[in-house]
N, C-alpha and C positions, 0 to 999 in steps of 0.2 A: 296467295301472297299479294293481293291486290291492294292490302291496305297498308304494303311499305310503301316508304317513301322517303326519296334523300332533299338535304337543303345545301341545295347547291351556294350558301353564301356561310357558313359555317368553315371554320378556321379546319376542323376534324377534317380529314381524310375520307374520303367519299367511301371506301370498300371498309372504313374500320367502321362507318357509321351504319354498311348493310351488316356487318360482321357485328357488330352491340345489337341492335336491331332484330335480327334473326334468335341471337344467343339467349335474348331478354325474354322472348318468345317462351320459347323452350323451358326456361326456367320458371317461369309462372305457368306453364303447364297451355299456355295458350295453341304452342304446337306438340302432337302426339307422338308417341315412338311409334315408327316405323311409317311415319307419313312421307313421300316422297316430295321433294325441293325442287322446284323449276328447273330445268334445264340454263347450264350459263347464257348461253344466246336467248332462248325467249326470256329470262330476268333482266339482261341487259335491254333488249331490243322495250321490255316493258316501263323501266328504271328509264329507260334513256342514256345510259353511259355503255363506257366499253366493256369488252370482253374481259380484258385485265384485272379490272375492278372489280368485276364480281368474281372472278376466278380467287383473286387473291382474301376476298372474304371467305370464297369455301373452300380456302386452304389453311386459311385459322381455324377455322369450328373444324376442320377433320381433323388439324394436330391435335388439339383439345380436346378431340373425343364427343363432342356436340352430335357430331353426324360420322355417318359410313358411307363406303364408297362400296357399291355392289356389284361386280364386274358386269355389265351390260346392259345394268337396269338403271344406274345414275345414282343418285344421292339419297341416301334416308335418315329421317331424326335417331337417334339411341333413346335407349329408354335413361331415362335422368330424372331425378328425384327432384319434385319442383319444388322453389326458392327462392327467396325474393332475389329480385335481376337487379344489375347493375344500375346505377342512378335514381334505385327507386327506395322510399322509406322503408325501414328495416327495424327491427332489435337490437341492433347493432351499431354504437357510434362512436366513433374515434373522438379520444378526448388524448391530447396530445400532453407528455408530460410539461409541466411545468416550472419552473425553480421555486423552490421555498424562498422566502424572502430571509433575508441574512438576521441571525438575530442580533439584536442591539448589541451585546457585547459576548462573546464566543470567549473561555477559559480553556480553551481546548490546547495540549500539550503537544502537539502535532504542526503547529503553522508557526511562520518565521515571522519575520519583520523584513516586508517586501517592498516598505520605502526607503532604505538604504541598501540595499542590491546593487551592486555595481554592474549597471547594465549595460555601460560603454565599452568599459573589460570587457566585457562579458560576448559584448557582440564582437566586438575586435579579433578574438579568439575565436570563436563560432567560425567567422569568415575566413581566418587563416588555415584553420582546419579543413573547410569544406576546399577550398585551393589546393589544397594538396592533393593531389590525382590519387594516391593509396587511401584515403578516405571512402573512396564508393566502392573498392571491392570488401568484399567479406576478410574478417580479422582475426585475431588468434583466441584459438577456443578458451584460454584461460583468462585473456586481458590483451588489451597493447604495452609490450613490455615500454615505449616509454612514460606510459602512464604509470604502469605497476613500481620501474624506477624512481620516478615520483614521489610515488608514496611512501616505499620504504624510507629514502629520504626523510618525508616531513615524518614519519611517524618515531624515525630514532632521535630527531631533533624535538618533538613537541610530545612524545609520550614516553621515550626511553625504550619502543620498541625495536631488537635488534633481530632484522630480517635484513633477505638481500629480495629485490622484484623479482627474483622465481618461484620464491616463496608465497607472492602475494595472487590469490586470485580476484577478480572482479566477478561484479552477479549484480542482480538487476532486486535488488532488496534483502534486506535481513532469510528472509521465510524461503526466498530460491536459492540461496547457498547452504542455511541449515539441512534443507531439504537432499543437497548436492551430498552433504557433508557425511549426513546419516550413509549412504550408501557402503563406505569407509567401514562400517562397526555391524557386527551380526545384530543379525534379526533377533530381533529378545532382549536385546540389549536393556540395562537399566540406569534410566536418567534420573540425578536428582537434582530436584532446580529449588531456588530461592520461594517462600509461600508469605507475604503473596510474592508476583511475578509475573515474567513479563505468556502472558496468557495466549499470545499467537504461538510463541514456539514450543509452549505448553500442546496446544495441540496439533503443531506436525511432530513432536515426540511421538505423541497416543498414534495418530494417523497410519506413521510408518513403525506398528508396533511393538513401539518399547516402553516399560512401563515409565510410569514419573511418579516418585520418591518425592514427597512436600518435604521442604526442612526448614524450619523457623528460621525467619529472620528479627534477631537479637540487635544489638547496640548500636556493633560493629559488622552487620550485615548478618549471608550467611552464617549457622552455627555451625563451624568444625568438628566441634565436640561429637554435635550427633552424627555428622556422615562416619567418627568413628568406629561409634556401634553398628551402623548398618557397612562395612565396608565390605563383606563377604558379597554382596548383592550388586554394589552398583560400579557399572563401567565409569561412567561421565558425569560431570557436574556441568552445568549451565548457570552461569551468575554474571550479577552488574556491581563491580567493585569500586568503580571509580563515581557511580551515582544510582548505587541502587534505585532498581523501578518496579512500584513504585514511591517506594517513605523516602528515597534520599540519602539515606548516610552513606558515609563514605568508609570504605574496607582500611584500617591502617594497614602499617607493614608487615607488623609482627604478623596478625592473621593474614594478608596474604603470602607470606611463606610460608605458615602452619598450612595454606591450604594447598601451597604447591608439594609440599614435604609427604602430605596424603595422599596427592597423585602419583608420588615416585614411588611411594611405601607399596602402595595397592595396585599400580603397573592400569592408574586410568590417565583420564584426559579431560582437561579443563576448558571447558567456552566460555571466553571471555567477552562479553557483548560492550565494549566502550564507547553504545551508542550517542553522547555528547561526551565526551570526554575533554574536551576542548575547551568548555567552560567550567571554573573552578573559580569562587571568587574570596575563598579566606583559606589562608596557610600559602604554606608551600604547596608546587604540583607534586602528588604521588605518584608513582611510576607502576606502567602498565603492570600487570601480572606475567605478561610476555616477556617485558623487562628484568622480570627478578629470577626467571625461569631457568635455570640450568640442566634441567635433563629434557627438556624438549617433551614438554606435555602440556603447553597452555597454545590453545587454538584462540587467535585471537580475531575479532569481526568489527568492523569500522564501516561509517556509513560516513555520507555527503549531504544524507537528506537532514538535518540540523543546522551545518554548516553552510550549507549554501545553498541548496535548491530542495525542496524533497521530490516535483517532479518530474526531478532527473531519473530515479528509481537506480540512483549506482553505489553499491556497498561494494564492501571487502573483505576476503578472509584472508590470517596469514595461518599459515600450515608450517606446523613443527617436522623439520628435517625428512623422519620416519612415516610419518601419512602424507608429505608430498609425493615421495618414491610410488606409494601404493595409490596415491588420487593421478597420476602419469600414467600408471598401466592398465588402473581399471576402470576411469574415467575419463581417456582417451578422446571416447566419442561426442559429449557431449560440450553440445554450438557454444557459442555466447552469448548470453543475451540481452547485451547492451548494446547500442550503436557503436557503431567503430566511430562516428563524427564526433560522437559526444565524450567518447575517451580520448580521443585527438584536443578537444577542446579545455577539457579539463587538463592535461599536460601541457597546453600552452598556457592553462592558466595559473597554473603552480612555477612553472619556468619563468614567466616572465615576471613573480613575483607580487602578481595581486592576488594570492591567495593566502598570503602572510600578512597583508595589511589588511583584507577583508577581515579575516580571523582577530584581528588587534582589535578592527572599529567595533565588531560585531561582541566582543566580550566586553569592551567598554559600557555599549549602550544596556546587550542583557543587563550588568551589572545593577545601570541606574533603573533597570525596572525592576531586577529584585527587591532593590531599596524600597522602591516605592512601594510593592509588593508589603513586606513587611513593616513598613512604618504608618503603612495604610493599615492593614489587622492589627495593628497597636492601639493606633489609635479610633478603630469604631468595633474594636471588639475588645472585653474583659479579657485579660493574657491568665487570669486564673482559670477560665473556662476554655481556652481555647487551647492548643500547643499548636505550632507552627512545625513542620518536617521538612527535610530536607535544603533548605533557603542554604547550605553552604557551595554546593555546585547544581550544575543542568538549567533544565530551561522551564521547572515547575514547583511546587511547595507544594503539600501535604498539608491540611489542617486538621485535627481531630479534637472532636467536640465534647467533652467531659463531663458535660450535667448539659445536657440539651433533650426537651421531651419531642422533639422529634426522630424520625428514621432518616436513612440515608436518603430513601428514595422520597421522600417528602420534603426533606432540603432541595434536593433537584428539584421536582416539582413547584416547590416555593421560589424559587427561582425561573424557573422559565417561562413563569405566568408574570414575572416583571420585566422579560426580555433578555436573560441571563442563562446565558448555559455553562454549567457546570456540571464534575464528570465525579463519579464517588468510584471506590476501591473496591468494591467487594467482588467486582469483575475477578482480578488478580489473586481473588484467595481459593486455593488448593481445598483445605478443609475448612469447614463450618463450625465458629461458636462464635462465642459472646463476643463482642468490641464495639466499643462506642465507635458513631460514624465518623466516617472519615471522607473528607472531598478535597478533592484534585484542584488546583489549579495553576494552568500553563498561561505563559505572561510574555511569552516572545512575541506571538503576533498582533499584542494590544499597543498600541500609544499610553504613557505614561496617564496620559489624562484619561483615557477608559479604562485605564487600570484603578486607577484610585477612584472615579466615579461607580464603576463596576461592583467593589470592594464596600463603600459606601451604601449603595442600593441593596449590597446582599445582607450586609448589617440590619437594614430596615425590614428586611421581609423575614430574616430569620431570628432575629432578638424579638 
């Protein structure tokens, strides 16, 4: 060992640098298994430092397994499979992730408009909440009932849903309550959901499973007609009534009591996903399905990620009378999993009131980008070749191309190579055939001017 050496002007730690030093050795093969290691005092006394220091290096290589302690003979190397050592060139090189750069203009259906976010509110509430000494212990497995009070509240004022906050659970996104929710219904169970549709709860159905039943979606959404020839089969419907996802139309009345009148006939139950419900920009508002419900068979699900934040991760379920009782005693167990700060915060932000003006500003503005939205595809696309879906609520359109020699995934592609990302449908569909392509586009988190710029530029790469 005469050819270590420490540098006593080095920031390292004098025993970590005989401790790399020795180990480096080992690992290039430079020392043997079962070679014996100086004694602490004649290394120190040779090193020049204390006892401590070297003691303390050959007490890492022994936790590590480097060396053995052999009761009265002293120290010896292991046998170790050599390898390039610490600090030295390798095959090996960390390439540290990096962020993609943002593409010029994002049509993605998922982001808000984060320059009018009431961020003053919004902090105002935060702090009040965290002030409150009950915020830092752990909170109620279902919700903070004054938040779930809350809700009920806004939802029989703004959707016509009639719960009371016992009824209302919280969960930390759409896919961790469905998932709650499944527990409720036997194994085997059979679902049939909207085709196309919304494709995550498509597959925690399958996951936890139960089969999934495709059922056209016609005019007026779901087809009634056909869950009536399948009714021997299936327990549960899963559907988006109030903004189909993802074409758009909107469920009238008549079919949402034909479809509730199917749940009673057939002794199922209906999920209703009212994930924006909140925006609706021609007619009158229709009223939830939960709303029109008289025998307590519509499960009805509501989110905040639309409305106000998405990465808050805080939705809702409300539970008809009969699966409360049964989600109480056999659901007992499980935690919450939202912050108890962030459910304090949201209830002071419905209570005090900026959460009715947010919802006013925020339908306002989508409104003026739908507009632009379609009067921009009016005018740099042929309205014979194109149809527009969906433009009467939510926060995205539908366009489908009718004489286009392109594919879906070649649209996208002709787009992204101009800085455009755009999202096509066929994700969403259950079964396979023919349909002219169809692409997505979400217009909340664009400015009006990249909407219509965006719109413009996809004209050109796809005409």
């Amino acid at each position: 060992m005469t050819d270590l050496t420490i540098n006593f002007t080095k920031n390292q730690p004098l025993y970590q640098q005989l401790y790399v030093h020795i180990k480096n050795d080992i690992l290039i093969g430079k020392r043997i298994a079962g070679e014996k290691l100086p004694s602490k005092r004649k290394l120190s006394t040779l090193l020049n430092v204390s006892l401590n220091t070297v003691d303390a290096a050959y007490q890492q290589l022994l936790a590590e397994g480097y060396i053995e302690s052999r009761p009265r003979r002293g120290l010896f190397i292991n046998e170790i499979e050599p390898t390039h050592p610490f600090g030295q060139a390798s095959h090996f090189q960390h390439k540290p992730i990096t962020k993609q750069p943002d593409k010029l203009i994002n049509f993605s259906q998922g982001d808000i408009d984060l320059e009018h976010f009431p961020h003053k509110a919004w902090r105002k509430c935060t702090i009040a909440a965290l002030d409150n000494p009950q915020s830092l212990q752990l909170g109620e497995n279902m919700g903070e009932i004054e938040l779930r009070n809350q809700i009920a509240d806004y939802l029989y004022r703004a959707r016509g849903v009639r719960c009371t906050g016992e009824q209302v659970i919280i969960g930390a996104g759409t896919q961790a309550l469905l998932q709650r929710l499944l527990y409720l219904f036997p194994k085997g169970s059979t679902i049939a959901m909207e085709d196309p549709g919304f494709h995550r709860a498509s597959l925690i159905f399958k996951q936890a499973g139960m089969e999934v039943v495709p059922i056209p979606v016609r005019e007026h959404g779901i087809d009634v007609d056909q869950l009536d020839l399948l009714t021997s089969t299936i327990n549960l419907v899963y559907c988006t009534p109030s903004h189909q996802f993802p074409l758009g139309m909107i469920m009238p009345v008549q079919q949402r009591q034909k479809l509730i009148q199917w749940a009673n006939d057939n002794d199922g139950f209906i999920i209703e996903d009212d994930y924006d419900g909140e925006f609706r920009y021609e007619g009158k508002p229709i009223p939830s399905l939960q709303g029109l419900d008289s025998y307590g068979k519509v499960i009805y699900l509501g989110t905040f990620s639309k409305s106000l934040i998405p990465s808050l991760r805080v939705n809702y379920m409300v539970l008809p009378e009969p699966l409360l009782e049964k989600y109480k005693q056999e659901l007992f167990y499980i935690k919450q999993t939202v912050s108890k700060i962030h459910q304090l915060t949201i209830s002071l932000f419905i209570k005090e009131g900026h959460w009715d003006k947010h919802i006013n500003k925020m339908r306002t503005l989508y409104r003026k980008k739908r507009e632009t939205v379609i009067e921009s595809l009016n005018h740099y696309f042929d309205t014979e070749k194109v149809i527009i879906k969906g433009e009467k609520s939510g926060l995205h359109v539908v366009i489908e191309f009718l004489d286009s020699s392109y594919t879906e995934l070649e649209l996208i592609e002709l787009a992204r190579k101009k800085g455009l990302k755009v999202y096509g449908t066929s994700l969403f569909y259950e079964t396979v055939d023919y349909r002219n392509p169809e692409i997505l586009l979400g217009y909340s988190g664009l400015s009006i001017v990249e909407i219509e710029r965006g719109i413009k530029h996809l004209s050109e790469v796809w005409i």
